[in-house]
C-alpha positions in Angstrom: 38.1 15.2 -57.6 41.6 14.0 -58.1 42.5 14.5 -61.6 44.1 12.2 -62.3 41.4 9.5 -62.6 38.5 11.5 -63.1 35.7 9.7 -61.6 32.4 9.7 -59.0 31.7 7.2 -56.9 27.7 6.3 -57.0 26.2 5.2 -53.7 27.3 1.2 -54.4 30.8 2.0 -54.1 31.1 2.0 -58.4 32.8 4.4 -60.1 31.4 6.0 -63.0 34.0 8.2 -65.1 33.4 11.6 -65.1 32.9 11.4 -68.9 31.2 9.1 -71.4 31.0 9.1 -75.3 26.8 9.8 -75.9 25.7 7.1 -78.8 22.5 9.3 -79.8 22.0 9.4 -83.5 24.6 7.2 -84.0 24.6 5.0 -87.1 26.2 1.5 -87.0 29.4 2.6 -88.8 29.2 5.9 -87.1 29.3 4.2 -83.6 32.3 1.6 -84.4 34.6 4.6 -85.4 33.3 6.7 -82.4 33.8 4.1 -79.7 37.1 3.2 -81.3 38.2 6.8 -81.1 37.0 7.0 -77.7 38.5 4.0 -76.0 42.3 5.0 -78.3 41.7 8.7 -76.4 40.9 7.7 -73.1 37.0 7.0 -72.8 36.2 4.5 -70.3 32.3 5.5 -70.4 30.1 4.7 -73.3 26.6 5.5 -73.0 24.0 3.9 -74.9 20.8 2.7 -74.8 17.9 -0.4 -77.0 16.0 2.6 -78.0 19.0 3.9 -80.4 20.1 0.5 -82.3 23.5 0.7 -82.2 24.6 -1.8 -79.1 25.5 -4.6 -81.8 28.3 -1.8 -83.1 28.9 -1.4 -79.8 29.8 -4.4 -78.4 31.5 -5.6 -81.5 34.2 -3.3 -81.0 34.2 -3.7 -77.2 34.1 -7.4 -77.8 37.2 -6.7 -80.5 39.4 -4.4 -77.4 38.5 -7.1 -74.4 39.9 -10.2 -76.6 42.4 -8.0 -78.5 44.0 -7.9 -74.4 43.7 -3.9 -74.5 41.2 -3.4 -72.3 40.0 -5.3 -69.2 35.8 -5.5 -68.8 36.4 -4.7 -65.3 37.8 -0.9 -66.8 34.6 -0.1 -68.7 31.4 2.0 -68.1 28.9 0.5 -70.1 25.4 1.9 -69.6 22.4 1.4 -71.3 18.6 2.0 -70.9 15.3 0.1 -71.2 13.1 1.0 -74.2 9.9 2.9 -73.7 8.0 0.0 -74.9 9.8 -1.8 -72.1 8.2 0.1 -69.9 6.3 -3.5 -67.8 7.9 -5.3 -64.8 7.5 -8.4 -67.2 9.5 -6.8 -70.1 12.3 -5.7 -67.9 14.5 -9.1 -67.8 13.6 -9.4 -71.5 14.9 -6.0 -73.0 18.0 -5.8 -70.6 18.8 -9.5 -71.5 18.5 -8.3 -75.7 21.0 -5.6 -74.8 23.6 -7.2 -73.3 23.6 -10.1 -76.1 24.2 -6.9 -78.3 26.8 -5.5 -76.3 28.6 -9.2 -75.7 28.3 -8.4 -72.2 27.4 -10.5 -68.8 26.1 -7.4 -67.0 26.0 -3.3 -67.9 27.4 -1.3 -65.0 24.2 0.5 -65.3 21.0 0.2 -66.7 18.2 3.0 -66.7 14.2 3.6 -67.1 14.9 5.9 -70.2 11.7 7.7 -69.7 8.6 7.5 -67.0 6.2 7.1 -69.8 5.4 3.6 -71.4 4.7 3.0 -75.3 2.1 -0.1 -76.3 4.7 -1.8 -78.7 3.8 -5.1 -80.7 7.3 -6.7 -80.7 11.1 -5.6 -80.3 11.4 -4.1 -82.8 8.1 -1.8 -82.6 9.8 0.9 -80.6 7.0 3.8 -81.6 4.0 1.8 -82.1 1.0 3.4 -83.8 -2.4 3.0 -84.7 -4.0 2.8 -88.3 -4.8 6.8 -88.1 -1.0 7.2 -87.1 -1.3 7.8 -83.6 1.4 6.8 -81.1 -0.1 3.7 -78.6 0.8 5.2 -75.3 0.9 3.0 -72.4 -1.6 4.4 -69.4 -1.3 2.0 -67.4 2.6 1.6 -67.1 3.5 1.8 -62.9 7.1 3.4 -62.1 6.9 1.5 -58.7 6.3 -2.0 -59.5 9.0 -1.5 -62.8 11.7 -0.5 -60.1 11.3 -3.4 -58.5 11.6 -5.3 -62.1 14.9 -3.2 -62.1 16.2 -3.8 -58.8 15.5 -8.1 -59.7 18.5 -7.2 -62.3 20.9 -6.2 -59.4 19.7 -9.4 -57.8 20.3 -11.1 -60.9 24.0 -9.8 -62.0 22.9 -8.3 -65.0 23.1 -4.9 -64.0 25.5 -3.4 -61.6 23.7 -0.5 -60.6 20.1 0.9 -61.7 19.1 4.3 -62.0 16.6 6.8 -64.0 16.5 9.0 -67.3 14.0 12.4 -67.7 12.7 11.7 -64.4 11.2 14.8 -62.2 11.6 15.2 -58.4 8.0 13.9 -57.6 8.9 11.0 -59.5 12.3 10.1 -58.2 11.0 10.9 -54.4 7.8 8.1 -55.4 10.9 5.4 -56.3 12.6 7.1 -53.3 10.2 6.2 -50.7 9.5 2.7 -52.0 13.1 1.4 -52.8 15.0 -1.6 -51.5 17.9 -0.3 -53.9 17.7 3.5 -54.3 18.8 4.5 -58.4 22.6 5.5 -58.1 22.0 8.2 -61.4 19.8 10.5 -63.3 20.4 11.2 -66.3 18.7 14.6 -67.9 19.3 17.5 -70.1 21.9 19.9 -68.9 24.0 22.7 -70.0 25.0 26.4 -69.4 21.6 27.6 -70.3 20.0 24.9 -67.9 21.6 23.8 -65.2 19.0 22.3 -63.3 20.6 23.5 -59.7 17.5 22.7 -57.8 17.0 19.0 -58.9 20.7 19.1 -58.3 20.3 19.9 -55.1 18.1 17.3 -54.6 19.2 14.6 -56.2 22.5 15.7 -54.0 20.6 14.8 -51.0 19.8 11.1 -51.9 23.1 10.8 -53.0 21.8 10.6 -56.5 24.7 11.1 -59.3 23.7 13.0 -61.9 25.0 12.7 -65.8 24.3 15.5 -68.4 23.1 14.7 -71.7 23.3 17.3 -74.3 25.5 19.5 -72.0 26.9 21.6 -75.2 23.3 22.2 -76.5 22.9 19.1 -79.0 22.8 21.1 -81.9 24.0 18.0 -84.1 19.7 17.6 -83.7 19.2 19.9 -86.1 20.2 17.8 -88.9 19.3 14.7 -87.3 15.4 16.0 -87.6 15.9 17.3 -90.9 16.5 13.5 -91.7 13.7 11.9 -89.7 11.6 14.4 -91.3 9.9 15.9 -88.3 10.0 19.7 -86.8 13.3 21.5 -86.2 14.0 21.9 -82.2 14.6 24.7 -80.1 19.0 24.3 -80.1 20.5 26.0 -76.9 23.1 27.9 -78.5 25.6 27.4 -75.7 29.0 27.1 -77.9 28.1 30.5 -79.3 27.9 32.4 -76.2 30.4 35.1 -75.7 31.3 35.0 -71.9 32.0 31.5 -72.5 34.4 32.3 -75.4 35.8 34.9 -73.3 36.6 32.1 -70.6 37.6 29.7 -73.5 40.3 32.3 -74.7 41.6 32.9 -71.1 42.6 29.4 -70.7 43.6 28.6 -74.2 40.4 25.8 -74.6 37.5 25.6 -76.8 34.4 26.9 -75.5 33.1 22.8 -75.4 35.4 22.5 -73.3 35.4 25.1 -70.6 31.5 24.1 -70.7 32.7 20.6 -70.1 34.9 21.4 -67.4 32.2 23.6 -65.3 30.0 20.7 -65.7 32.6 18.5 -64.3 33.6 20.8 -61.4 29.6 21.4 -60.4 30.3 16.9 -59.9 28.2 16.3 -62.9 28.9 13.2 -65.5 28.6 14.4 -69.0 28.2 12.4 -72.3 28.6 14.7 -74.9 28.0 13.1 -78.4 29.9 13.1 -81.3 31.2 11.1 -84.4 34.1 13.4 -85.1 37.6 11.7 -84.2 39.0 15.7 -83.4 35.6 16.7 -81.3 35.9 13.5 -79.1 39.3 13.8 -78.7 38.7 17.4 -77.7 35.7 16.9 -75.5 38.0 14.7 -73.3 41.1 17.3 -73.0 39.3 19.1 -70.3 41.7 17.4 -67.2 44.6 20.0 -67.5 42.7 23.2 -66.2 40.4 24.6 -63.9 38.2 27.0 -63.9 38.6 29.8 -61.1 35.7 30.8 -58.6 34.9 33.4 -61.0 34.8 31.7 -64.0 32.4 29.4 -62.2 30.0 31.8 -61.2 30.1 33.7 -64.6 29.0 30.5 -66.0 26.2 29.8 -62.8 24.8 33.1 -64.5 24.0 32.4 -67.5 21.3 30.0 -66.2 18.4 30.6 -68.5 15.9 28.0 -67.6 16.3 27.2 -71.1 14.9 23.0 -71.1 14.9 22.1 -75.1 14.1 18.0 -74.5 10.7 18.2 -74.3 9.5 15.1 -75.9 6.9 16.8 -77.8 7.8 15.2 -81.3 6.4 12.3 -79.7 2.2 13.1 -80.0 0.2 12.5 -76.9 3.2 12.5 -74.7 3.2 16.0 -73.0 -1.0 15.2 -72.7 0.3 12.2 -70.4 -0.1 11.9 -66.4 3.7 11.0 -66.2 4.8 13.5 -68.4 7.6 14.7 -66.2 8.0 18.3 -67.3 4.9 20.1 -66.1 6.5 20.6 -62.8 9.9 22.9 -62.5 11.9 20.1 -61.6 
């Protein structure tokens, strides 16, 4: 990876930046300031998605950069995901075309299933329908294969650049796999020190399948984020507390987000970690003038703990679900 333009190439011949600003939790304001510190910093990725309601910040200030003459569209990542009420071939063109009229955008370069499961919604705006006792509508009927090819009508179509998958296991990528006229070019899944998912890696390596991190410095900003919404408080993997990465952190002068960063980066992984904080998402993207050694690498490979903390199980029913894509190791 050269450095100096810190990028993968996905199986199309695109580039995707190696990192991307994550939108999750984002508020309107919250997500003008963010992107605008991003793109002043560096960030050519921003990562999004219909299901968190912030594309209309979004593209306002991309729309305010492109026609200011700072930025060219052609030098931007956008990606964003269809809701899991979109979740139907039929609904595809619809909820893809709604985002990129929030994003002022012809096309995204890429556009994901956000998760295999499908939710019965009523409208657009009925992203987690439920019924009069309060029980989320779950789609059962929702088929992964015949919503690819809904996806793969958007390459067709211009609107999407490239089309890839979100919390997706290997029995379920291997299904789209098999079936494919255009394979996904990413997966995007939890990852971080405590799980670094080396065996869906692996394969996803061997379909030359790019794979992005979300949450890769333990999310802990969902702590207070579910103290709001009034549900449970998550498991947190408490990654930017452990010692040996502190220990690797002090060695090269860095925080410890960004030595986990960087062994993200140097296992060819795109990350997206999340934050509002002009100093944190400055930080998180000062990870280009180091590397770690062999060593370091490994000492970090160890402290693999298996340790999965997205497991969707806020959302009732869903872990009861055929498609739930966690019952399996990977």
């Amino acid at each position: 990876m050269d450095n100096r333009h810190p990028k993968l190439t996905l199986f199309n011949g695109q580039h995707i930046p190696v990192i991307g600003l994550g939108t999750w939790q984002c508020t309107a304001d919250e997500v003008k300031e963010a992107v605008n510190a991003a793109l002043e910093t560096g960030y050519r990725h921003i990562d999004t998605a219909y299901l968190y309601q912030n594309e209309a910040a979004i593209g306002q200030v991309i729309h305010e950069w492109i026609n200011s003459g700072k930025l060219k569209r052609q030098e931007l990542f956008i990606t964003t995901k269809l809701p899991f009420t979109g979740n139907k071939p039929e609904k595809v063109e619809h909820f893809l075309k709604l985002s990129l009229e929030n994003l002022k955008l012809d096309y995204v370069d890429l556009y994901l299933i956000h998760f295999p499961i499908g939710f019965r919604g009523e409208d657009d705006h009925d992203l987690f329908p439920r019924d009069a006792n309060g029980k989320l509508l779950l789609d059962f009927d929702s088929n992964t294969l015949t919503l690819w090819k809904a996806m793969e009508s958007q390459v067709d179509a211009g609107r999407a650049k490239a089309i890839g998958l979100s919390n997706f296991n290997s029995h379920q990528i291997e299904r789209i796999v098999q079936t494919s006229r255009i394979k996904p070019a990413n997966l995007q899944v939890e990852m971080h020190a405590y799980f670094q998912q080396k065996r869906l890696r692996t394969y996803c390596k061997k379909h030359g399948i790019v794979v992005c991190a979300y949450g890769p410095l333990g999310s802990k900003g969902r702590v207070e984020f579910s103290a709001r919404c009034g549900v449970p408080k998550p498991q947190i993997a408490d990654v930017l507390d452990d010692p040996v990465v502190a220990e690797i952190a002090n060695a090269h002068s860095k925080t410890s987000a960004q030595v986990l960063l960087r062994h993200l980066i140097q296992l060819n992984v795109v990350v997206i970690p999340k934050s509002a904080t002009q100093s944190r998402i400055r930080e998180n993207y000062d990870v280009f003038d180091f590397v770690l050694t062999e060593n370091e690498m490994e000492k970090l490979s160890q402290l693999d703990k298996n340790n999965r903390t997205f497991i969707f199980d806020e959302f009732d029913g869903v872990p009861d679900h055929p498609e739930y894509p966690f019952i399996i190791p990977y």
